[in-house]
C-alpha positions in Angstrom: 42.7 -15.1 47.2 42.5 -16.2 43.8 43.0 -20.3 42.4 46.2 -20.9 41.3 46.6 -22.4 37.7 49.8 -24.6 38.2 51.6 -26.3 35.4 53.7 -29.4 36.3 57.1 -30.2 34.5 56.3 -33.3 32.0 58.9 -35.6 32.5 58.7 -37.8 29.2 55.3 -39.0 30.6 52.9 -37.4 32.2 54.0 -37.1 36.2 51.3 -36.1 39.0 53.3 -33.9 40.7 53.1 -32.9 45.0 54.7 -31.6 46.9 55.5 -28.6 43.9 58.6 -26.4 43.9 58.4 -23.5 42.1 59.3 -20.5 39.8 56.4 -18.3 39.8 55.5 -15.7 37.0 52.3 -13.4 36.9 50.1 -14.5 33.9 48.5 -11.0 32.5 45.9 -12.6 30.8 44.2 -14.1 33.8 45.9 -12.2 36.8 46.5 -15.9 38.0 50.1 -17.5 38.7 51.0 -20.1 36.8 54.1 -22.0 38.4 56.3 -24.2 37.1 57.9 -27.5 38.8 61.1 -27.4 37.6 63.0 -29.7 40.4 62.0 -33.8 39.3 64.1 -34.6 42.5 61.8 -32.7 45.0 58.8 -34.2 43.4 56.3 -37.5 43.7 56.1 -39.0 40.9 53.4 -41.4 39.4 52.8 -42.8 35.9 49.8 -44.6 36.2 46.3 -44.5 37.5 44.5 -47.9 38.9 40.8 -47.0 38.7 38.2 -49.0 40.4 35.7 -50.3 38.0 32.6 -49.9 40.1 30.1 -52.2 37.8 32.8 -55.2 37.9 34.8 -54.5 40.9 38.1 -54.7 39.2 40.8 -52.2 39.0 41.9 -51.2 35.9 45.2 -49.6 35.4 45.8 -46.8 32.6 48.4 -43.8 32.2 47.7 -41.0 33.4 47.4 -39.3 30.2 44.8 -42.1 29.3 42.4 -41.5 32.3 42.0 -37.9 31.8 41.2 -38.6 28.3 38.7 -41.4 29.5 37.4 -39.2 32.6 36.8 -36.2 30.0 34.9 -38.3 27.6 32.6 -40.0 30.1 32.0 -36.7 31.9 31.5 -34.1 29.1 29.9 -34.1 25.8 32.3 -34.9 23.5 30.6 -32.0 20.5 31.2 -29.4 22.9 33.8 -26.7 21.9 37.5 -27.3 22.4 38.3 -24.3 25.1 34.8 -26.4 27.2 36.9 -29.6 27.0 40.1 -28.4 27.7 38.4 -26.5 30.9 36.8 -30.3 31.5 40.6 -31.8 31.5 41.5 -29.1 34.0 39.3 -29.7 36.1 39.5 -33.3 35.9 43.4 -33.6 36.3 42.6 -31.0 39.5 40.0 -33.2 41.0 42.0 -36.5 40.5 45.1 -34.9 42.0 43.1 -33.8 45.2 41.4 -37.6 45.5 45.2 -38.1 45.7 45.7 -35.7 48.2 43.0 -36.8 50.4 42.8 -40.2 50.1 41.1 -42.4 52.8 42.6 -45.5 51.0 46.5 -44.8 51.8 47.4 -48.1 50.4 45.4 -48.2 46.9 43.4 -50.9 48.1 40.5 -50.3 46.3 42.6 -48.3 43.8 43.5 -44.6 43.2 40.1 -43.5 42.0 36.7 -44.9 41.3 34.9 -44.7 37.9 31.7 -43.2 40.0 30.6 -40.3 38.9 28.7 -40.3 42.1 31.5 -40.8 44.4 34.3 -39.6 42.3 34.2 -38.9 38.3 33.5 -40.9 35.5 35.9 -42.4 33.4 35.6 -44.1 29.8 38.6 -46.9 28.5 39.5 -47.1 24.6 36.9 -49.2 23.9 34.0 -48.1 26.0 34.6 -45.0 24.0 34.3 -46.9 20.7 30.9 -48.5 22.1 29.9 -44.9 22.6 30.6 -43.0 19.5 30.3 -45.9 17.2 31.6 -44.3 13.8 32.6 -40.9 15.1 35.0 -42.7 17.9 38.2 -41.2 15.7 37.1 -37.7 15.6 35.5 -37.7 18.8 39.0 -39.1 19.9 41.1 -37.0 18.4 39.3 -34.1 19.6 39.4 -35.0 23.3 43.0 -36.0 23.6 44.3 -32.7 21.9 42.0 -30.8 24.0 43.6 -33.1 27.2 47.5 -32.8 25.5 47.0 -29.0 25.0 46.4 -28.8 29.2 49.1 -31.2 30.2 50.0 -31.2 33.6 47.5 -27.9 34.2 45.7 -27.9 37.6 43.7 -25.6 39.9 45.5 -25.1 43.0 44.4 -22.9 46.4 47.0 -22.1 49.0 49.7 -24.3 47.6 47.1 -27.4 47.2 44.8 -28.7 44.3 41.0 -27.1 45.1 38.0 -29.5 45.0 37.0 -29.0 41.3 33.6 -30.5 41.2 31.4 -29.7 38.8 27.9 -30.2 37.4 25.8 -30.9 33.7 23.8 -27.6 34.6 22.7 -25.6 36.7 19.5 -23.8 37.4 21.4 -20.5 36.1 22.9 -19.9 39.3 25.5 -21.9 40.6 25.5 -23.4 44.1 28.2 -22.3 47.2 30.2 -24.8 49.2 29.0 -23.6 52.1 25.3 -23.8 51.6 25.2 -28.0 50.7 28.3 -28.6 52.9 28.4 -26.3 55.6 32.3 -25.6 54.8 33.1 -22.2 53.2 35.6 -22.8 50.6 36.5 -19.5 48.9 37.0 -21.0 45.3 33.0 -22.6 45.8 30.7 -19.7 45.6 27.4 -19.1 43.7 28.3 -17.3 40.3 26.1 -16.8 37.4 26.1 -19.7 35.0 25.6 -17.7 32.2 24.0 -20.1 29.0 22.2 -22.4 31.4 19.1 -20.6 31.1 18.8 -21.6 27.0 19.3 -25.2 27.9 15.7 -27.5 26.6 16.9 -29.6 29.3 17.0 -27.3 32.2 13.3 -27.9 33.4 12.3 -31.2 35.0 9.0 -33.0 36.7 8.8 -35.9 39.3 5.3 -37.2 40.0 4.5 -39.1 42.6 0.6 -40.4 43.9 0.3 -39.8 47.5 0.2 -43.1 48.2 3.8 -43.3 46.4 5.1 -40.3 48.2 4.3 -42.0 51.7 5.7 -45.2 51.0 9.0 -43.9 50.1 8.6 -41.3 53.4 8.4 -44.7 55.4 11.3 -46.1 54.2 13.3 -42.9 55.5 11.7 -43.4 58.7 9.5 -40.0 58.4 5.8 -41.0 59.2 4.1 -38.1 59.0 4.1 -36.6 55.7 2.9 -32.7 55.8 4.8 -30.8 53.8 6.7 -27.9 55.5 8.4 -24.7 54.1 11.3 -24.5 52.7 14.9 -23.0 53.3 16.2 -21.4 50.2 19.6 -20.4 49.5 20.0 -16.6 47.8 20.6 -18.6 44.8 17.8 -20.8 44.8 19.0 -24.2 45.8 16.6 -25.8 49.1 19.1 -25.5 51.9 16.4 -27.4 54.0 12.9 -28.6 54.1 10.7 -30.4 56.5 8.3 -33.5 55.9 6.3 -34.3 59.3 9.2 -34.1 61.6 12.5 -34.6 59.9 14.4 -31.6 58.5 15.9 -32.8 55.4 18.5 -30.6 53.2 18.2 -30.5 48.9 20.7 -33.0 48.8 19.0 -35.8 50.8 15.7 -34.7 49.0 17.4 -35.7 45.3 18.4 -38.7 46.8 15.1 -39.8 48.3 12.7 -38.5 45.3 15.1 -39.1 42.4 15.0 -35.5 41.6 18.1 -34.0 38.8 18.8 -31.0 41.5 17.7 -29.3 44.6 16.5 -26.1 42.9 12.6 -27.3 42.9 9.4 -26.1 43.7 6.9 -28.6 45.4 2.7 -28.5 44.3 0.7 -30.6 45.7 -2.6 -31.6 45.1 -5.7 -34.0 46.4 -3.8 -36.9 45.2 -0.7 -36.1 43.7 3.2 -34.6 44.9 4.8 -33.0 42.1 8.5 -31.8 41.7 8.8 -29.1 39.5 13.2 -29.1 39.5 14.8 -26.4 37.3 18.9 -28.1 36.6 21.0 -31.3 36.5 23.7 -32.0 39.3 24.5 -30.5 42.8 25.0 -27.0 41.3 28.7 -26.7 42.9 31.3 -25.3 40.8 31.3 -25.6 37.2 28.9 -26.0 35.4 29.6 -27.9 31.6 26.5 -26.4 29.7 27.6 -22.8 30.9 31.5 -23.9 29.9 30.1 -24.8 26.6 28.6 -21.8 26.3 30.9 -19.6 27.1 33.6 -21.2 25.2 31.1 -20.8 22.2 30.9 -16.9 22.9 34.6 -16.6 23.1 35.9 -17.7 26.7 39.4 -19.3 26.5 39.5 -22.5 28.9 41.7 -20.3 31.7 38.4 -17.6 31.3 35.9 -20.3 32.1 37.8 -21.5 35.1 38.4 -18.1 36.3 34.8 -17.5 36.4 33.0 -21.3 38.2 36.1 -21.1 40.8 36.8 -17.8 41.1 
């Protein structure tokens, strides 16, 4: 089954919209329904975001319009190509809209969303951006919240509900599958080609660590024996599992515990010395920006480049 693109009714402002009635027409460009939420009264409407501010422990509230724009320019390069960016926003509003959806915090204690990119997805304020950009803030600006205003109220939506839209800096050329880091098969999360990522300078990584370093931080997982064991690989190269002594760790624990930028690596070990050789930067799930960039660059409209990371 293919991801829905949905496009919620703007009511003045922008309005998160669930549960979603609909009138559904066949987009012929895509092959994906794009549905409109045409009854305000049947809807849940909310106007603004309150993001936890994970460095000060504040929440911060913002439109909704506003926190896309800030989640977009925190999470994406803002000199990639417009159709990249407006794929970004998609994505974004989608993955914000399912935080909603699944929240564990019914009561917006802690707020509707953290600023983690870690935990949830970054996000940037007005004048964080200015700190970032300096003297190119009012292009850089401009250019991120016509990409965001162009995709109003656009989300990714599976089975009648807003899909997990992770995503990832770049990927070892391959992306990664739902089911091989999480164990859960989710149709729209499957290793595709990530075509670009390949070109990237920064795709190619090295952690070195002494023995003696490389034991010490085995200790602190608890692991006390520290032979090396083979490794699991997935069909499209991501460690699924590996063994140190006699814990079984998967790729994700293993970027966790050796600060590595992605569990597509290659371990060489010598008299004295553990080396990482790690091809990628993020989990590999879903889409991958430098690819998005890249494809938008060769042509790929935003809808194209979602199409393709969660097909």
């Amino acid at each position: 089954m293919k991801i829905y693109m949905i496009l919620a009714t703007v009511l003045m402002t922008v309005l998160i919209v669930f549960p979603l009635t609909s009138a559904v027409r066949q987009d012929s460009d895509t092959g994906s329904e794009i549905t409109n939420a045409h009854d305000a009264s049947e809807t849940t409407e909310k106007e603004t975001v309150n993001v936890l501010r994970v460095s000060s422990g504040k929440v911060e509230s913002t439109t909704v319009m506003d926190y896309i724009i800030g989640a977009v320019a925190c999470e994406m390069p803002a000199s990639f190509d417009e159709e990249a960016l407006k794929a970004q926003a998609v994505a974004s509003f989608t993955y914000f809209k399912w935080i909603l959806a699944n929240s564990d915090n019914p009561n917006n204690e802690f707020g509707d969303i953290t600023d983690s990119s870690s935990t949830h997805q970054g996000y940037l304020n007005k004048q964080e951006m200015m700190d970032k950009w300096g003297d190119k803030f009012d292009y850089y600006y401009e250019k991120i919240k016509s990409a965001v205003n162009s995709v109003e109220g656009e989300y990714l939506c599976y089975n009648g509900s807003p899909v997990l839209s992770v995503f990832d800096a770049l990927s070892s050329g391959m992306t990664n599958s739902s089911e091989d880091v999480w164990g859960d098969t989710l149709p729209y999360l499957v290793s595709v080609n990530a075509p670009g990522d390949k070109l990237s300078s920064d795709i190619d990584s090295t952690v070195n660590y002494t023995k003696v370093e490389f034991e010490k931080i085995c200790r602190k997982e608890g692991i006390t024996s520290f032979t090396i064991g083979e490794s699991v690989i997935s069909d499209s190269g991501y460690v699924k599992s590996i063994t140190i002594g006699d814990k079984k760790l998967n790729g994700t624990e293993m970027c966790r515990i050796f600060s590595l930028k992605s569990p597509v690596f290659e371990i060489e070990e010598s008299d004295d010395e553990i080396i990482f050789h790690v091809k990628g930067k993020g989990h590999g799930i879903g889409m991958s920006q430098y690819s998005a960039d890249f494809m938008a660059r060769q042509g790929s409209d935003y809808k194209e480049i979602l199409a393709h990371f969660y097909a």
